[in-house]
C-alpha positions as CSV (number, residue, x, y, z in Angstrom):
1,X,-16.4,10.2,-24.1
2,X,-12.8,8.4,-24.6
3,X,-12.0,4.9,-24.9
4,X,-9.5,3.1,-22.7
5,X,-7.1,-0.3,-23.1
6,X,-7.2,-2.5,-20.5
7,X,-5.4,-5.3,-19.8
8,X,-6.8,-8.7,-21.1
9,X,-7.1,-10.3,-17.8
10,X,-8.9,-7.1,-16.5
11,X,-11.1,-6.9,-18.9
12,X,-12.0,-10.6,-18.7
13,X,-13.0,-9.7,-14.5
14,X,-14.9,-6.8,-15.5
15,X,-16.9,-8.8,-18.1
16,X,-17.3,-11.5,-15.4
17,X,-18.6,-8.8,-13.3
18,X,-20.9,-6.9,-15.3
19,X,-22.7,-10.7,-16.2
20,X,-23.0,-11.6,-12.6
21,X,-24.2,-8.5,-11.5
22,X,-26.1,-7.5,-14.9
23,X,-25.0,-4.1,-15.3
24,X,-23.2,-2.8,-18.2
25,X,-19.0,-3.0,-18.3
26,X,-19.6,1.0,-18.5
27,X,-21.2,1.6,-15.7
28,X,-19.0,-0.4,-13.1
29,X,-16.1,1.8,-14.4
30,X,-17.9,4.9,-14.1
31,X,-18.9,3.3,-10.5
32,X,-15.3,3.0,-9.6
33,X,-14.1,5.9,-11.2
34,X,-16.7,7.5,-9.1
35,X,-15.6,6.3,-6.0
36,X,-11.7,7.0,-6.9
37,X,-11.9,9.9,-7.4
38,X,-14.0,10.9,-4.2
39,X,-11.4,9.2,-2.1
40,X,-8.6,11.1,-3.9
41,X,-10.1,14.4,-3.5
42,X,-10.6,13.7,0.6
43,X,-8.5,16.6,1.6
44,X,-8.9,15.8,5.3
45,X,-6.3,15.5,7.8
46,X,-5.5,12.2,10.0
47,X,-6.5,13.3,12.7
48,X,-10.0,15.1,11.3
49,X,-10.9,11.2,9.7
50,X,-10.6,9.9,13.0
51,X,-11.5,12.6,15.8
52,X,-14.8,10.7,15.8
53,X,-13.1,8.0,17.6
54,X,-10.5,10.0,19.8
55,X,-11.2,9.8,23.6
56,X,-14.4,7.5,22.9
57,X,-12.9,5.2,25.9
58,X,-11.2,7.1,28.6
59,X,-10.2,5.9,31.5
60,X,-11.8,9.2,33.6
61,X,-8.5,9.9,34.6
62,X,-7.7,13.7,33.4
63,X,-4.3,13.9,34.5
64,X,-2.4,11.0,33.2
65,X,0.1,12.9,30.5
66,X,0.6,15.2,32.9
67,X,1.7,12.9,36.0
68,X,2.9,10.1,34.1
69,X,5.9,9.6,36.2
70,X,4.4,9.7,39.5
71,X,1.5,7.3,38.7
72,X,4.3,5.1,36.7
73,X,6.5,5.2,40.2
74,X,3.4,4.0,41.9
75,X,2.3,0.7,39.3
76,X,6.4,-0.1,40.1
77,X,6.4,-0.3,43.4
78,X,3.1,-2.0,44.3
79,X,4.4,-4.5,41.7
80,X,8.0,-4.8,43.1
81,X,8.2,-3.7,46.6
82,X,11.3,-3.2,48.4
């Protein structure tokens, strides 16, 4: 157990919080130390949080990175041609 100073107009919120939800001061801050400290210990890369979400909406179209140029020369001309 320790004890902790908090600013006044913290601890005023926190009271206000603990009323309107009637829980105890205590346990909203071991609540949010909780979740603190589970999002500081997330070791996982960028791209791991979000792989979920990578490729989701492809366009079908395997090849784009690797003919870029070509399919860009093509979008230019059908827009402007000569």
């Amino acid at each position: 157990m320790f004890s902790i100073r908090l600013p006044r107009n913290l601890e005023e919120k926190l009271e206000s919080l603990a009323e309107k939800e009637g829980r105890t001061r205590s346990e909203l801050v071991k609540e949010a130390l909780t979740e603190y400290l589970a999002q500081r210990e997330e070791t996982r890369s960028a791209f791991a949080r979000g792989s979920d979400l990578f490729g989701r909406h492809g366009s079908g179209a395997g090849n784009l990175s690797r003919d870029y140029k070509r399919l860009l020369k093509v979008k230019l001309h059908a827009k402007m041609p000569r």
